[in-house]
Residue frames relative to the residue before (quaternion, step in Angstrom):
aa qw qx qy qz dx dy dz
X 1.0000 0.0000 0.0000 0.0000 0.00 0.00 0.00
X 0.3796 -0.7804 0.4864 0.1017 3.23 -1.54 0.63
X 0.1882 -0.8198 0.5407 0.0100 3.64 0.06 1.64
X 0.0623 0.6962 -0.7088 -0.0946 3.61 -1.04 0.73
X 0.3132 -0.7492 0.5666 0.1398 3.78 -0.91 0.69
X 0.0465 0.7069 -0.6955 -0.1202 3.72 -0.59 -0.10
X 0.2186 -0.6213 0.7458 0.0997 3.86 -1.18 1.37
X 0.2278 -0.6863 0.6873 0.0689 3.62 -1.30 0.46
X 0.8215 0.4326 -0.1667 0.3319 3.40 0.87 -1.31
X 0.0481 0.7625 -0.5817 -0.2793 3.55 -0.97 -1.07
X 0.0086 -0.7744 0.5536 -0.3062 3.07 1.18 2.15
X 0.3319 -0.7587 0.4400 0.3472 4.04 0.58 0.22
X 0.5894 0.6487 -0.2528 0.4098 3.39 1.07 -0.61
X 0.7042 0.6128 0.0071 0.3587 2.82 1.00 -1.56
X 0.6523 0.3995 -0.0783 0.6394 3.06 1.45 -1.84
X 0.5488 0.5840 -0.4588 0.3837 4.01 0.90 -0.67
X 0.8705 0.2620 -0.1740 0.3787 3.11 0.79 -0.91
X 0.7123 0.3711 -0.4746 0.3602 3.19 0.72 0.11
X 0.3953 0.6062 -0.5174 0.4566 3.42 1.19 1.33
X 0.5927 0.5585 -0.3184 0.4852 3.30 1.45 -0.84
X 0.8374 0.2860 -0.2899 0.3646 3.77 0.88 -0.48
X 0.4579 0.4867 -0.5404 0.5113 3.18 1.64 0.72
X 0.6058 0.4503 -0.5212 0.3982 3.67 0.15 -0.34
X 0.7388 0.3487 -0.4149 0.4004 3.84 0.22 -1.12
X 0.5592 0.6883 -0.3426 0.3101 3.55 0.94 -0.15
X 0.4898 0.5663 -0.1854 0.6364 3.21 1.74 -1.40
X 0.8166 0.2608 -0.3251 0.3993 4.24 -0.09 -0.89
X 0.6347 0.4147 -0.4396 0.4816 3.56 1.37 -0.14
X 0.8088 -0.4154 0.2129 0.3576 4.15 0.84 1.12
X 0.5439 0.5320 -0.3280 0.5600 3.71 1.40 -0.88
X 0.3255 -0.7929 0.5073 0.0897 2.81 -1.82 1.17
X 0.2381 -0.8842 0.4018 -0.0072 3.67 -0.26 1.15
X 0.0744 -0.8040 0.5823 -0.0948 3.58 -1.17 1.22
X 0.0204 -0.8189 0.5682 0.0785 3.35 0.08 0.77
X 0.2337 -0.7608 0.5591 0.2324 3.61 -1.27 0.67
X 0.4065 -0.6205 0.6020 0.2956 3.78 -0.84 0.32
X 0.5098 0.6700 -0.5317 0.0916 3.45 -1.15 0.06
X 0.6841 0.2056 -0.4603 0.5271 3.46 -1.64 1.14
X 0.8685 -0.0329 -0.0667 0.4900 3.63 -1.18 -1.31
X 0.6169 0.7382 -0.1964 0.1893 3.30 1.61 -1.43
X 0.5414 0.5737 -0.3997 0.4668 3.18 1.64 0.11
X 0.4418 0.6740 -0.3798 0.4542 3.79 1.54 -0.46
X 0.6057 0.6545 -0.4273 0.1490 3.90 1.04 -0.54
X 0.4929 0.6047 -0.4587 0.4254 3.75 1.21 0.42
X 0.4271 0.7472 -0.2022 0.4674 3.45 1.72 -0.39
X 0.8781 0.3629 -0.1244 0.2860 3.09 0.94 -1.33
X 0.0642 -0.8032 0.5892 -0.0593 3.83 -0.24 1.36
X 0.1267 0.7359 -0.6085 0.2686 3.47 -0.65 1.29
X 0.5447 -0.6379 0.4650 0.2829 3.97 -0.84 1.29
X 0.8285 0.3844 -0.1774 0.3666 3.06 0.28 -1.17
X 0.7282 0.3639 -0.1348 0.5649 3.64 0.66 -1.03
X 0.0608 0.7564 -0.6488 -0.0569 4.09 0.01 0.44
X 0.3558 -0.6608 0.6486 0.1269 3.44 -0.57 1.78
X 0.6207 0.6686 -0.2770 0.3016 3.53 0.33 -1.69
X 0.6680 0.5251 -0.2223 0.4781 3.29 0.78 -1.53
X 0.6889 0.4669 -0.1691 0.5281 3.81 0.49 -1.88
X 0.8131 0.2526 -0.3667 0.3750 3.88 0.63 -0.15
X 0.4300 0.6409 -0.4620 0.4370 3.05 1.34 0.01
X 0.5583 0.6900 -0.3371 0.3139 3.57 0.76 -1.60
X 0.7303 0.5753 -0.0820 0.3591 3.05 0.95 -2.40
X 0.5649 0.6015 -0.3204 0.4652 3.54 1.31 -0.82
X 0.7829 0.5313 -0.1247 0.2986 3.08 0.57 -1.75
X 0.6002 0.4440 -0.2869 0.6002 3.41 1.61 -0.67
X 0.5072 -0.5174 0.4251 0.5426 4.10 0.96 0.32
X 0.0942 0.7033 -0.6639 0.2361 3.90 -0.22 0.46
X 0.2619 -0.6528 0.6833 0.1958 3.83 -0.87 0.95
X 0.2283 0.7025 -0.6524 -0.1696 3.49 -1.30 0.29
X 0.1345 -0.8932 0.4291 0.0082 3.29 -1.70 1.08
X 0.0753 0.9729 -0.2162 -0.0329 3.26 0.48 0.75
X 0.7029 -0.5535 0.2064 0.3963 3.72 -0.53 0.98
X 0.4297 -0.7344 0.4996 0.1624 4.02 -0.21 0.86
X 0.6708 0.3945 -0.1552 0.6085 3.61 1.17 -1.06
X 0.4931 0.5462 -0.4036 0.5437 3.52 1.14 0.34
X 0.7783 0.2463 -0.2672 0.5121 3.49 0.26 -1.67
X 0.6751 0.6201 -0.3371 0.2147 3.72 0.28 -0.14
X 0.4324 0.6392 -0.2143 0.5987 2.58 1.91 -0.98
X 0.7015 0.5464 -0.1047 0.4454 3.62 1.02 -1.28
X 0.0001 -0.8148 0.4465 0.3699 3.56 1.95 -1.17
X 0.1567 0.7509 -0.5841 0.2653 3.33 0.71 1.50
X 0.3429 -0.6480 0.6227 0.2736 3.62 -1.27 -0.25
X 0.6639 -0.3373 0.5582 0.3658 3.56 -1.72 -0.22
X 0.0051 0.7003 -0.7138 0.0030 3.63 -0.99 0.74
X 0.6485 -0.3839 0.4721 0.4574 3.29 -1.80 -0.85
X 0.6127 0.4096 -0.2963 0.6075 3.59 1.12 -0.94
X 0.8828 0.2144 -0.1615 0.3855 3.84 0.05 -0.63
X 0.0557 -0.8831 0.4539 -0.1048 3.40 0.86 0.86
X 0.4372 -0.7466 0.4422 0.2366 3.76 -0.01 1.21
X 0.2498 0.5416 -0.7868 0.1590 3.80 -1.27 1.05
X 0.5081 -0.6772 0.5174 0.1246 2.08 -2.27 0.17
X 0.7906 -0.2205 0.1612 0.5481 3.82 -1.02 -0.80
X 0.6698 0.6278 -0.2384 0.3168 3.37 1.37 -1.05
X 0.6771 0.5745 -0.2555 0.3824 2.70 1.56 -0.83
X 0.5662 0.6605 -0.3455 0.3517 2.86 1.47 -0.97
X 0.4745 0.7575 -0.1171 0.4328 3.14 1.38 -1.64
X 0.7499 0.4569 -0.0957 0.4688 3.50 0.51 -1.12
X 0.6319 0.4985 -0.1785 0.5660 3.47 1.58 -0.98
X 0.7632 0.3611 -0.3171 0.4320 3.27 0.92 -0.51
X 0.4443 0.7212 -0.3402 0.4083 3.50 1.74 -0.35
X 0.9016 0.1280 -0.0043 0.4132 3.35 0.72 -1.30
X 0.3269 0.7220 -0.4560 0.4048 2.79 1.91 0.84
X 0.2092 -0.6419 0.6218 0.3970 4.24 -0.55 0.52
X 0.8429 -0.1535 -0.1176 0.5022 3.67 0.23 -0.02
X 0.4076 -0.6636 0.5985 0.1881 3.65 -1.52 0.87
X 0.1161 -0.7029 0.7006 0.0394 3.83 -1.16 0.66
X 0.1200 -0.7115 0.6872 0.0844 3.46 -1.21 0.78
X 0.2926 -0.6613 0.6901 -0.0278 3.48 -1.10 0.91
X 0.8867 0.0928 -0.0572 0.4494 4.21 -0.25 0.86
């Protein structure tokens, strides 16, 4: 199956886990694409004791995890392209939901 996520936030909670259910998704075979967009591009930002975003996206990377994240977000943000925040666009987004079999939002 095909999982497309969309993060909105950079609630640490929020983002902890919906890294935690793309990774367990990814080792149980399903392929997974999260999109960044609004605060949710801010998630390199986020440092918190309890919830280690950092950790759960790293994880997510490492198991092949797509991440994509909203250009008119980081810019808006005067952010750049990263490994974790890799500029797209609407189309992409678009595209994720096209060929996602089902789409979660998270924020």
């Amino acid at each position: 199956m095909k999982f497309g996520i969309i993060i909105g936030t950079n609630e640490p909670e929020v983002v902890w886990n919906a890294f935690r259910f793309g990774s367990t998704s990814l080792k149980a075979n399903h392929e997974v694409k999260v999109f960044l967009i609004n605060k949710g591009v801010e998630i390199e930002d986020i440092k918190d004791e309890k919830y280690n975003v950092k950790e759960q996206t790293d994880l997510f990377i490492e198991n092949k995890g797509q991440i994509l994240a909203c250009g008119t977000c980081l810019k808006s943000r005067k952010k750049e392209s990263s490994n974790v925040c890799p500029i797209s666009t609407m189309k992409d987004l678009l595209n994720l939901v096209e060929e996602s079999d089902k789409v979660l939002t998270f924020g």
